[in-house]
Structure formats: structure tokens, C-alpha cells
N, C-alpha and C positions, 0 to 999 in steps of 0.2 A: 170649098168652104173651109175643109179643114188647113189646108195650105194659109189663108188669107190669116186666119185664126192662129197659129203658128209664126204667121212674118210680122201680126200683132203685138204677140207676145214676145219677141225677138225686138221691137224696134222698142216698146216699155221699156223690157229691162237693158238695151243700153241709154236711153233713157233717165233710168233709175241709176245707173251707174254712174255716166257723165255728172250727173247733178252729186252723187257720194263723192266722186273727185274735186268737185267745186269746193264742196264744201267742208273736205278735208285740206283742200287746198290754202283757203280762207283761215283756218282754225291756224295752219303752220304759219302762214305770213304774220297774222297777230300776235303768236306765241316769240316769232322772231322779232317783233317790233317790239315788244313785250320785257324780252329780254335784252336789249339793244339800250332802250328806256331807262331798264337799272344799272347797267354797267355806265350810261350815260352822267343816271345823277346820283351815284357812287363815287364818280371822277369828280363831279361838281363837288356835291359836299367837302369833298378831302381836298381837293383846290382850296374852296373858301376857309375850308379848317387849319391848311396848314398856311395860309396870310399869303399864297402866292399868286391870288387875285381877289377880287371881291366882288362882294352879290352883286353890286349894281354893274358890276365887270359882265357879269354870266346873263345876267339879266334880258330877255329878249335875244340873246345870240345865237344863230346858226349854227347847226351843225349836220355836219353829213355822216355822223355813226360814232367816230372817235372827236373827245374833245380834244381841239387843239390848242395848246398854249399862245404860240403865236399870232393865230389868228384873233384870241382872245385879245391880246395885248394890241395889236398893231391897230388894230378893226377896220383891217381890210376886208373884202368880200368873199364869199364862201362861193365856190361855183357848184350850182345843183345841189342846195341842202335840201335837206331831210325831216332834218326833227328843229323844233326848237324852245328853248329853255326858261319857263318861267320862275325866276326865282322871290322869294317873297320874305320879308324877315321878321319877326316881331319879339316886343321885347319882354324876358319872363320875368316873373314876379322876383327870381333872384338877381341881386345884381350882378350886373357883369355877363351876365350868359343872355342869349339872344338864339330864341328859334328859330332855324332858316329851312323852310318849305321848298321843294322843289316839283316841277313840273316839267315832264316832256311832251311835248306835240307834236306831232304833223304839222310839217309846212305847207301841205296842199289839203287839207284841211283840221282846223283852229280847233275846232270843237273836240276833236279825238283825241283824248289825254293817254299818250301811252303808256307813262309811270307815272305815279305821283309818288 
């Protein structure tokens, strides 16, 4: 009884343990997509701010981690993206200036905004 009661408790806590690793696992992968997201639309913004592309350039485009110029430009196809980029503009009560919104996603799922 007492053995049975021991391989019990034994088979719980790794158990308990497996699922602590999942779910520290889980926490790293988002913290990484996380941070991926803002160096993403960090790059966008400063692209669209310094005029060497534009929103409706970035607008919906693929990307696998680093934005690439090229790829922007040419709009050729990205193999095995990643994230991708909604950009949004609207225009403020000053003139001349124009708020530009950025959005990263998941390409394999829409719904999960990794930065905004």
C-alpha cells in the first residue's frame, strides 16, 4: 500500500512539473513574439517616418521576424512568414501630421495581436 502511495505521488508531481514547464514554456515563446512585435513595428514606424516606404507599402505584409526592405518594395513573396503587419493612419486635428497605428500578427493565427 505504502509503495502504491509513493509511485502515486511520484507520478503527480512529475506531473505537476511537466505542466510548470509547459507553461513556462508558453510564457517564453509570447515574451519572444512579444518582443519580436516591437522591434518589428519600431522598424515600420521609422521606415514610414523617414518617407522610404509607405503605410499602404507595409500595409498587410509579411514578414518572417526582420522587416525587409526589398521584399517591401519588390512584393515578392515571403517564404514561411511569421507575423504580419497592419498598418492604419488617421488624420490629427493638426495639420500636416497624420497618426500611424501599427499592428503585428500571427500569420497562422489573425486574431493574436503580438504588438500594437
Amino acid at each position: 500500500m505504502e509503495i502504491m502511495l509513493s509511485v502515486a505521488l511520484a507520478v503527480l508531481a512529475a506531473v505537476a512539473g511537466f505542466a510548470l514547464l509547459m507553461r513556462i514554456s508558453d510564457r517564453v515563446q509570447h515574451e519572444q513574439d512579444r518582443l519580436a512585435g516591437a522591434d518589428m513595428a519600431s522598424s515600420a514606424l521609422a521606415l514610414i517616418e523617414s518617407g522610404i516606404v509607405t503605410a499602404e507599402n507595409l500595409h498587410n505584409s509579411v514578414q518572417t521576424g526582420v522587416i525587409s526592405l526589398e521584399s517591401v518594395e519588390s512584393g515578392r513573396l515571403i517564404r514561411d512568414p511569421v507575423y504580419r503587419l497592419e498598418v492604419d493612419t488617421n488624420p490629427t486635428h493638426w495639420s500636416g501630421l497624420i497618426q500611424v497605428d501599427v499592428a503585428v500578427l500571427r500569420v497562422d493565427d489573425d486574431e493574436r495581436v503580438v504588438y500594437t
